[in-house]
N, C-alpha and C positions, 0 to 999 in steps of 0.2 A: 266751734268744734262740731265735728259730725256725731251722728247715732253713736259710734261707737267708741267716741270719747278722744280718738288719735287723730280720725282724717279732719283736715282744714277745709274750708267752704263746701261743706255739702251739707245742706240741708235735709232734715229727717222730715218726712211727712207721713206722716196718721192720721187717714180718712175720716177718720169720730173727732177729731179734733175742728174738723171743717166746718165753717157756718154753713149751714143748709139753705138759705137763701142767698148767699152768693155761690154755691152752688148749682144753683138753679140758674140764677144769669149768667153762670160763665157755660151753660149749655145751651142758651140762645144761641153763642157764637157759630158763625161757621167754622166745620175742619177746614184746615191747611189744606191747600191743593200742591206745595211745593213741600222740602226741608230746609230750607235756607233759614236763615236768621232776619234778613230783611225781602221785604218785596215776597211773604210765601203765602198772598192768597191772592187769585185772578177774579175780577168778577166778569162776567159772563151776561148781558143783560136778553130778555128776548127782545127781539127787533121785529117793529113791522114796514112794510113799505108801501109808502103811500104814491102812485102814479099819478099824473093828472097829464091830460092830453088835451090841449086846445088844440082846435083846427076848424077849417071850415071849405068849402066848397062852392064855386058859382056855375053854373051851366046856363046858359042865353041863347037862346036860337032868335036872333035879328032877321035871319029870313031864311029860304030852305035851302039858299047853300053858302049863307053862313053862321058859323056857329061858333061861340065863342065858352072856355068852359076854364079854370083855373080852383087850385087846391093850394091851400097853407095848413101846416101842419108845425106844433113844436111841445116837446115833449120833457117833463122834470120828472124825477125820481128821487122820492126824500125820503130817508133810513132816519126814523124815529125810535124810540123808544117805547116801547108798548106801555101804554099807563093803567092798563087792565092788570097786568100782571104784576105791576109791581105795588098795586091797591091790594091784590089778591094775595100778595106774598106779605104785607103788613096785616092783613086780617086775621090772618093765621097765626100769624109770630105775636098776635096780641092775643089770641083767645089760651 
């Protein structure tokens, strides 16, 4: 029965009634970023990106009219996870 003795499933809550230590960890959690029932928190990581560029270059002068000179070049880009920040966001959430 609810609070007022007629309505069926609804539950009465009375904040003095709550333990105060699970009070306290159900405010660790993060807010909702949606209203749905399922799927209603996104998380969001920062990202850093790491380049690296190998290449290399040869220039030869064999004699003064000829000259030979050639370049390679090749390039990745890797999207990590930043692990500073998410050290940084546990520090916090522990202190």
């Amino acid at each position: 029965m609810g609070c007022d003795g007629l309505t069926l499933n609804q539950i009465c809550m009375n904040t003095a009634d709550l333990d105060p230590v699970a009070m306290n960890y159900q405010a660790l959690y993060p807010t909702l970023t949606t209203d749905t029932l399922t799927n209603n928190y996104s998380v969001t990581w920062p990202r850093e990106s790491l380049q690296t560029i190998n290449a290399f270059k040869i220039d030869h002068n064999i004699s003064n009219k000829f000259k030979i000179s050639g370049f390679y070049r090749t390039t990745a880009r890797i999207l990590t996870r930043s692990r500073m920040a998410l050290k940084s966001r546990f520090l916090q959430d522990g202190q």
